[in-house]
N, C-alpha and C positions, 0 to 999 in steps of 0.2 A: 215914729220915723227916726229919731233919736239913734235907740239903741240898735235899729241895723246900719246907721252910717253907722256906728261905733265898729261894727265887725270889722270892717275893713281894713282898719292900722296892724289888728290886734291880729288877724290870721297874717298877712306881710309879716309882722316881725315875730312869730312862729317860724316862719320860712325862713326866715332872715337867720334864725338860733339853729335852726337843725342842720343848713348849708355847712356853718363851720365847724360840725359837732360829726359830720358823714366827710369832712377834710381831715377832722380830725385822726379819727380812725382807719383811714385809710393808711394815715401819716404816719402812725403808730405801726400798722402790722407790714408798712413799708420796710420800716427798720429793723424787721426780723427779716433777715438773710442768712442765705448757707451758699456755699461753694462749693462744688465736689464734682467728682467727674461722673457723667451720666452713664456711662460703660467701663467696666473694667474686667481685665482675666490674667488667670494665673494657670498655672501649672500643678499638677496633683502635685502632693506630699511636697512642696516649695510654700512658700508667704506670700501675701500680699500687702502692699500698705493703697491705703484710702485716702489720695487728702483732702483734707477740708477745713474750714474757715468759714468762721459766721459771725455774725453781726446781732446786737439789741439794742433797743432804744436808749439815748443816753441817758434820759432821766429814770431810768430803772435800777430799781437799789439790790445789789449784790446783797445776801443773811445769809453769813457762814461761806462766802465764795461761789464761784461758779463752778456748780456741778453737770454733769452729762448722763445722759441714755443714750446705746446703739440699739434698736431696736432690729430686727428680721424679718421682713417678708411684709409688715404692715406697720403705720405709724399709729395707730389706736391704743391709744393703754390699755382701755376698757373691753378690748378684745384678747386681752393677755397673752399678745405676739412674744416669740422668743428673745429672750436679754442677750443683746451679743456680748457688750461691757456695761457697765456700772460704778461710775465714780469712787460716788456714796457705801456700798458694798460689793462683795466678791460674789454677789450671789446669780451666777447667770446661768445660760442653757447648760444642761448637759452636755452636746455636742457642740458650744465653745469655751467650753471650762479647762482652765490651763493654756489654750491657744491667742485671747486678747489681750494687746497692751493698748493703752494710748499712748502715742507717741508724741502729739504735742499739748502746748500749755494751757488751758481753757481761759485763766487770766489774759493772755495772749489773744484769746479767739480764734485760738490753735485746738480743733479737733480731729488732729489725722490718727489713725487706728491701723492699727499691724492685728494682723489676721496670721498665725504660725499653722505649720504645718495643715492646710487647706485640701478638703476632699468635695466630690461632686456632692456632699449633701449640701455643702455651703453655700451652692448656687445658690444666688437671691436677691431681693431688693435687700439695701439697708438705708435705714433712715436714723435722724441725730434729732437727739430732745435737749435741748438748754433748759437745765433748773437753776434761775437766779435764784429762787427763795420765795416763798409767799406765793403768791398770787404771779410770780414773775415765772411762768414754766409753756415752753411751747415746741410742740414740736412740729418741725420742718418739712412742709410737703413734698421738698425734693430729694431725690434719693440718688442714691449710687447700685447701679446695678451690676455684680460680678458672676460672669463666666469662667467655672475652673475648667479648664481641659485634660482630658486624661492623656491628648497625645496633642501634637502640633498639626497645623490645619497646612493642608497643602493646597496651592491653586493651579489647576490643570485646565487646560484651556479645551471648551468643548468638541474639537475637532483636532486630531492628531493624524496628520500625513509625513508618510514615508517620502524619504531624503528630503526635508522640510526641517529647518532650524528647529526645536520643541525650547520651550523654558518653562520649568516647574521652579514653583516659588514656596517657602518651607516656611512657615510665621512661629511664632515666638514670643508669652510675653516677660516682660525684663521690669517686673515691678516689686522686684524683691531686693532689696538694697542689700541684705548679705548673701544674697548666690545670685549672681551673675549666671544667665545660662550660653551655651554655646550649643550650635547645631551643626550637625554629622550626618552628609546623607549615606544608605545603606543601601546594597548589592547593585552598584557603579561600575565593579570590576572590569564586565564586559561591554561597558559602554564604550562606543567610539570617540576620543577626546574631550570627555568631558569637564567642565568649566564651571567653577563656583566664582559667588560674586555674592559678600554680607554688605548688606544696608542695616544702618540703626535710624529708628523711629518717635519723635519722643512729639505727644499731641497733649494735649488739656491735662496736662501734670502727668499722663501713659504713657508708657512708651513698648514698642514693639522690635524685636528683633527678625530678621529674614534672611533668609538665605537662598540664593538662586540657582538650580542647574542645567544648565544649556549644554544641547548636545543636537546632533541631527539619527534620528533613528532610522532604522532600517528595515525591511519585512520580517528579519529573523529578530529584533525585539518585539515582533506582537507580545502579548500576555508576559510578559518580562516584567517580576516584582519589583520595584521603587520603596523605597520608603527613607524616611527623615525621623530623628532622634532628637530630643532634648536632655542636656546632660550641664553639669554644674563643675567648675575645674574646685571649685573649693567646697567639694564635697569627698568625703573619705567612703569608699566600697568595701564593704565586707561582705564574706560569704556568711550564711545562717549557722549557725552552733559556733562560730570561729569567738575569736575575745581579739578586745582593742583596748588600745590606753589613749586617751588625748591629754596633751599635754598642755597648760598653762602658764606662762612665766610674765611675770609686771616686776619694770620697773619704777620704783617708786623710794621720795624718803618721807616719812616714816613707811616703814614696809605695809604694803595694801592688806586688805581681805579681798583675801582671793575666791570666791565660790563658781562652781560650774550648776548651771540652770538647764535642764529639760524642758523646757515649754515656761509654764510657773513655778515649776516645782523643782526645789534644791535640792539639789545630789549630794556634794561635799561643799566644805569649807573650811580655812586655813589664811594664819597671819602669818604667810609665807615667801619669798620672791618667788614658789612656783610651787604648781598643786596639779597632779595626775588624774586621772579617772579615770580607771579600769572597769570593762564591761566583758562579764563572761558568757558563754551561752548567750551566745546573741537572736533575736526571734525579728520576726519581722514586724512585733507591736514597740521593737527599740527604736526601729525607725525614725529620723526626726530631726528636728533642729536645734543642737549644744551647742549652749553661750558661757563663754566663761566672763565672769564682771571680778573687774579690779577698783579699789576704791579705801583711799586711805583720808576721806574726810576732807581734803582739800579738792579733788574732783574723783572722778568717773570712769572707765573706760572699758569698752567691751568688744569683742570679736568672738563670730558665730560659726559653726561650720554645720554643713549638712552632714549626716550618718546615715548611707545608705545599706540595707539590706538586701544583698540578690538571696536566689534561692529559686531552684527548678520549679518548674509546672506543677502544681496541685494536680491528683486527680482531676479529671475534668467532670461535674455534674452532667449528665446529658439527661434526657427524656425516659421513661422507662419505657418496655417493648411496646409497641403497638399495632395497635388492628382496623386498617382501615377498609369502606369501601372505595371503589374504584371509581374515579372520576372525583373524589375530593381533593381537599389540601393539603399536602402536609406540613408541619411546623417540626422542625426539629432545632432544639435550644440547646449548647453547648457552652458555659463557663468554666474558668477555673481563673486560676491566681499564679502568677510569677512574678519574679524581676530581674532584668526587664520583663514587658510585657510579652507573653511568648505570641506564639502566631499560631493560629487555628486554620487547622484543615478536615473539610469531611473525605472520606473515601468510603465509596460503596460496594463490598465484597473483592476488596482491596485498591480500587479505581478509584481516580481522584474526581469526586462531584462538585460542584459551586465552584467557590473561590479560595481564595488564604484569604483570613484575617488579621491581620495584626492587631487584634484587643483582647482581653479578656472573654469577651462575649461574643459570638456566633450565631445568628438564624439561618439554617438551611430550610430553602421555602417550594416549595414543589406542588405544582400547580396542576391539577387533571391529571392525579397520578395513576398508573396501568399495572397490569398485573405483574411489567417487567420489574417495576420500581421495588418489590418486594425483596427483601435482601436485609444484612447486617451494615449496618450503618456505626463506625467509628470517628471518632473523633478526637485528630492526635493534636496535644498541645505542646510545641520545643521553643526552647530558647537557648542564650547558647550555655548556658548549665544545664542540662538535660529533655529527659521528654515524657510525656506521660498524655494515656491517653482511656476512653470508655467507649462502650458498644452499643449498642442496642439492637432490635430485633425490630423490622419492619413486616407486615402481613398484610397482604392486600385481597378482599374478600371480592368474587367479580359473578358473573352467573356463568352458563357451562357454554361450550365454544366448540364447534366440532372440527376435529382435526382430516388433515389429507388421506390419511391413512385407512378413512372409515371406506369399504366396497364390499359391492358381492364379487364373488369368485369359484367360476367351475373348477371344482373337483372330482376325484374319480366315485366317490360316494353321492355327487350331483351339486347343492349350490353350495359354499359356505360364504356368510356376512358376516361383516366384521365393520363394528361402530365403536371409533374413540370418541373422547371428550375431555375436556381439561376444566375445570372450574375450581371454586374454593368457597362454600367445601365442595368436595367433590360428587359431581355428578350421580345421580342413578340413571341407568340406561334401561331402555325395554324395546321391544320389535313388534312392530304391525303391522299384519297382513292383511290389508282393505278387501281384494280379492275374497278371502274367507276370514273375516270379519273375524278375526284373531288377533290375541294380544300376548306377546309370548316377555315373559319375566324370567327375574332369578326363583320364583316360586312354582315355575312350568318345566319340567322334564321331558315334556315330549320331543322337544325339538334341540335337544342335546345344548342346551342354556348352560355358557358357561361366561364368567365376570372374574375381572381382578381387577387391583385398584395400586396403585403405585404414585404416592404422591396425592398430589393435585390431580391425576389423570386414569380418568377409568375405563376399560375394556371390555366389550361384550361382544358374544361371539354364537352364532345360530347356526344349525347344519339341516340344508332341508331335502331332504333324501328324496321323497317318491313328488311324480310328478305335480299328482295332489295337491300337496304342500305348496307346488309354485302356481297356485290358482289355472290349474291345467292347460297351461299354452308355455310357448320355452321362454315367455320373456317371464322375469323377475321385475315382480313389484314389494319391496319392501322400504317400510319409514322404518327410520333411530329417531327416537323421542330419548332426550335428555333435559335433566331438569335436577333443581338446586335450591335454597330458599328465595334466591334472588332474579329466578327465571326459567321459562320452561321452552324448547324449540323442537319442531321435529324437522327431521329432512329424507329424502328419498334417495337409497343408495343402489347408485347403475349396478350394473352388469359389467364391466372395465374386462374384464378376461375371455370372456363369453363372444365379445366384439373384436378381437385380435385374434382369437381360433377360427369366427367365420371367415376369415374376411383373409385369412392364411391356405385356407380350405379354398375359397375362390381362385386368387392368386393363382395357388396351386395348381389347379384345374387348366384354369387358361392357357396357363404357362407350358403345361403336358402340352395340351391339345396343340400349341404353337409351334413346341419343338418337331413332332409326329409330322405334322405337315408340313414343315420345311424338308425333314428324309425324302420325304415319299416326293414331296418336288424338285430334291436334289437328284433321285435316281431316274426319276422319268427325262430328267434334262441330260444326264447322259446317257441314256439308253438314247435318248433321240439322237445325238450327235453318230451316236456307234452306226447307227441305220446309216444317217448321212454318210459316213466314211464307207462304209462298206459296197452302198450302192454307185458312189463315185468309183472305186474300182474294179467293181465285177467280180469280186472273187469272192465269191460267197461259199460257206462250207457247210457239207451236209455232214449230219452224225450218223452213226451207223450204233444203231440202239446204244448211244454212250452213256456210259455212268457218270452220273450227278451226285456230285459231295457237296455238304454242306459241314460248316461249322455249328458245335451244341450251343444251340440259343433258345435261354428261355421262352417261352412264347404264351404264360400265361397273364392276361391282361389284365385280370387284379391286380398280381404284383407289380407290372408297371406302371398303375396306374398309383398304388405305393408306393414305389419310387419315386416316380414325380412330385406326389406331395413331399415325400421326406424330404427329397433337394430343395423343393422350395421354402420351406419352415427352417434347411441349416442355412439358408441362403447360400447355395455352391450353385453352378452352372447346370442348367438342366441337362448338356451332353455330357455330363459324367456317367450317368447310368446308361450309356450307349456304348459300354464296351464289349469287347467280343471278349464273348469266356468259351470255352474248349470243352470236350468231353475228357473223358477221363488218359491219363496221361496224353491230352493233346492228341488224341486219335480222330478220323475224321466215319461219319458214319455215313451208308450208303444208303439214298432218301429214296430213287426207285423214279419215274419215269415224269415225265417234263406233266400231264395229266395229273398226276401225284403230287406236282411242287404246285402246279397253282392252288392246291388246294390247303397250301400249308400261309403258316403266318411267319414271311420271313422280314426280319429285322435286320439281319445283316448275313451274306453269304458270300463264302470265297469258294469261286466256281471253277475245277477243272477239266479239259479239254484233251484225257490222254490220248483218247481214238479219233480223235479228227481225220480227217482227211479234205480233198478239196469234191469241187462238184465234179469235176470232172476226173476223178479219181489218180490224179498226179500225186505224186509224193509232196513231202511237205520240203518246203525251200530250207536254206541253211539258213541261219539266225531266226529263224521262226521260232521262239519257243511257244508259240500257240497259247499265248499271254491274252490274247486279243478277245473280244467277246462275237461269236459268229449267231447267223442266226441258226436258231432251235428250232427241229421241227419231232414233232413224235411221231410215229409210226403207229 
């Protein structure tokens, strides 16, 4: 019984020893701290600085001072992340080799870091290691993560209406203590009263720059380019191949050493009040940030300018030709290099397609593209030092498509058909005759098979002479089969001609037949009135065997019935061919006895009355010319 009361004190004051042994440690990795800002950004080819400030336990013994690690992208050593700086040695990344300083004191617990001339590979986390010495080395879970921007971020607000105040905000960041940047908005010109307004921003040791433009737009700025610049006033521009001299003068007693610095890397130097550096053939890898340091052993001092390089549009890489099918995606990639950054445009067979870009880089993206989309695709790169730009060749492969143009058609030889087709590649065409179970090709001669091909689009063409051939009835039954790797279609081509000549032939017919009978009932309606007059006055007149003239009128009804057609197929009036034509020199011919004329076919007669007389055999009145129509009788 003894020995398990004995448990009891002995497990308690176990408890008792580990509570302040799990304070302890807590209390310890308490007082590893770092400070630094959780976001930061910069601007291409500009600096950044990082600041930060950390903290160790106080009872932790400095051997040989306090040294540091920047490490990139992960704090693990044992994962052999990139060296951004190193105290203890020069030996860091490749792509930050020349570009880090520390700019503060570690004795201090000052570890802020200057990051020079800054590109989008830099984007990253970075993390900070403190090597006290020994056993005293840790590094810091929290990080500082930097955004470089190749261009300045604009905030446009997701709905823009016309005669409606707009304000576009232009950001900037300003964490470079030797370039200052300043923002310029671009193509304003035609803007209505437009209104700038700079705010500066400074948050958790960052700060940001902005700038505002307010204006009320109108329907004629739809699609109206915008854009904002970031630009450095203490930076010097040159053109590519041109030479610069920077100048340096200190004063100082005793007189300084003067050196000018490239990143880490010493240009000249000289125990002078002033030292030049001249740079010929300039390239766009001179690029960068020159510091001249003055320093005569009693202090320090330095001033840094940026060196920028313009220099026109690179050739622009683009995609090589391609060949697609119809209904994919297209991807077309477009970079180059300038500076400034020029602006990308595609245009397709001279037309402008997509957008402008203002970067480097361009996707034109084209979705369920069609057989239109085939075409030369350029794309021009300008800034305002020049322009340059590359092509390419689009193909769009589709299956065959029959065009309007495909019919049969009477000719004088009997049917001719004719089937197009467009595809890529291009069609083969064949004709069939279901009627007589024929298949007529470019390997068939019977039916006068004839093909051409122009382009994308191919032509076939059949001549079907005897009745036979058209499965012996007059309609016309024939399929165009067309076909390509990518599809096969047939279709049935009318008769389109065949139905405009019958139906001109009907017309025609009618149209006779209407005009014919309206004569014949326009003459019986005066013939009747004549009776009417005649019998209201009693004077009726007999002939004494008179002679009957007629005018020469054809009278064969073939050819009128020719004629009617022809008037109606020129569309003219059908009484044009009711003219009166003559015999020869306009003579009139003697027709012979009133028995004789009804048995003629008269169309039109002018009938004279020389021998008249009356019934009652009186002479004829004065103003009679015997114009009048009397009635006829034969003998």
């Amino acid at each position: 019984m003894g020995v398990p009361g004995e448990a009891g004190p002995v497990a308690m004051w176990s408890l008792v020893l580990l509570l302040p042994l799990l304070l302890a440690v807590q209390d310890t990795h308490a007082l590893w701290k770092v400070w630094l800002p959780r976001d930061i950004s910069a601007m291409t080819n500009s600096c950044v600085v990082i600041p930060c400030t950390f903290m160790y336990p106080n009872g932790a013994r400095t051997h040989h001072g306090v040294h540091s690690i920047w490490y990139f992208g992960q704090p693990y050593p044992q994962l052999f992340p990139p060296v951004v700086f190193k105290s203890r040695t020069d030996v860091v990344h490749e792509s930050f080799k020349g570009r880090t300083k520390l700019l503060g004191d570690l004795n201090q617990r000052n570890c802020t870091l200057l990051i020079n001339n800054v590109g989008t590979e830099h984007s990253g986390k970075y993390y900070f290691r403190a090597d006290l010495g020994g056993a005293n080395i840790y590094t810091y879970p929290d990080f500082s993560e930097l955004k470089v921007l190749e261009q300045p971020n604009i905030d446009v607000p997701e709905e823009i209406l016309s005669d409606v105040n707009l304000e576009l905000t232009c950001y900037a960041p300003d964490n470079c203590p030797d370039m200052t940047p300043e923002i310029q908005w671009l193509f304003t010109d035609y803007l209505p009263d437009p209104e700038f307004t700079s705010e500066y921003t400074e948050e958790s040791n960052t700060a940001v720059l902005s700038n505002t433009l307010s204006f009320t737009p109108r329907p004629m700025h739809n699609g109206q380019l915008l854009g904002c610049r970031v630009f450095y006033p203490n930076t010097t521009q040159v053109m590519e191949g041109s030479s610069v001299t920077l100048h340096c003068e200190v004063d100082s007693n005793p007189a300084a050493r003067i050196s000018w610095m490239f990143g880490d890397q010493e240009l000249l130097w000289d125990t002078a009040p002033n030292v030049s550096l001249s740079l010929d053939d300039l390239s766009p890898a001179q690029e960068g940030l020159y510091t001249c340091v003055g320093d005569n052993g009693f202090g320090a001092m330095n001033a840094s300018l940026y060196l920028s390089i313009k220099f026109p549009p690179r050739e622009p890489v683009v995609n090589s030709s391609l060949t697609v099918l119809e209904g994919s995606t297209l991807l077309l990639h477009c970079s180059t290099q300038g500076s400034p950054a020029p602006t990308l445009t595609w245009l397709k067979d001279g037309e402008l397609v997509g957008t402008i870009t203002a970067d480097e880089l361009s996707v034109l993206e084209i979705f369920e593209v069609t057989p239109q989309g085939a075409g030369q695709y350029r794309c021009l790169a300008e800034n305002e030092h020049g322009r340059a730009s590359s092509s390419l060749n689009v193909t769009v492969e589709y299956g065959p498509m029959l065009l309007e143009e495909s019919k049969c058609t009477v000719v004088r030889e009997g049917v001719q058909c004719v089937c197009m087709a467009v595809g890529n590649p291009e069609p083969t065409i064949e004709f069939h005759l279901p009627d007589l179970n024929i298949t007529i090709n470019q390997t068939d001669n019977r039916y006068n098979y004839y093909t051409h091909t122009d382009g994308h689009t191919s032509t076939a063409m059949i001549k079907l002479r005897e009745k036979g051939e058209r499965g012996g009835s007059a309609a016309v039954n024939v399929h165009c089969t067309m076909s390509n790797i990518y599809g096969s279609s047939s279709f049935l081509l009318e008769l389109q001609q065949e139905k405009k000549y019958m139906m001109a032939v009907i017309v025609g017919t009618i149209g006779g037949v209407a005009v014919i009978a309206f004569i014949i009932a326009a003459v019986r309606y005066v013939g009747h009135n004549n009776k009417k007059e005649d019998a209201s006055t009693g004077q009726d007149r007999v002939l004494d065997n008179p002679a009957l003239y007629y005018s020469a009128v054809k009278k064969d009804k073939q050819n009128l019935r020719k004629k009617v057609l022809k008037t109606e197929l020129l569309g003219s009036k059908f009484n044009s061919i009711l003219e009166e034509t003559t015999g020869e020199e306009g003579s009139y011919a003697p027709m012979g006895t009133l028995a004789n004329m009804e048995r003629q076919e008269l169309n039109y007669a002018a009938l004279e009355f020389g021998g008249a007389r009356s019934r009652e055999g009186g002479p004829r009145r004065a103003g009679d010319d015997g114009s009048d129509y009397s009635e006829i009788k034969a003998k």
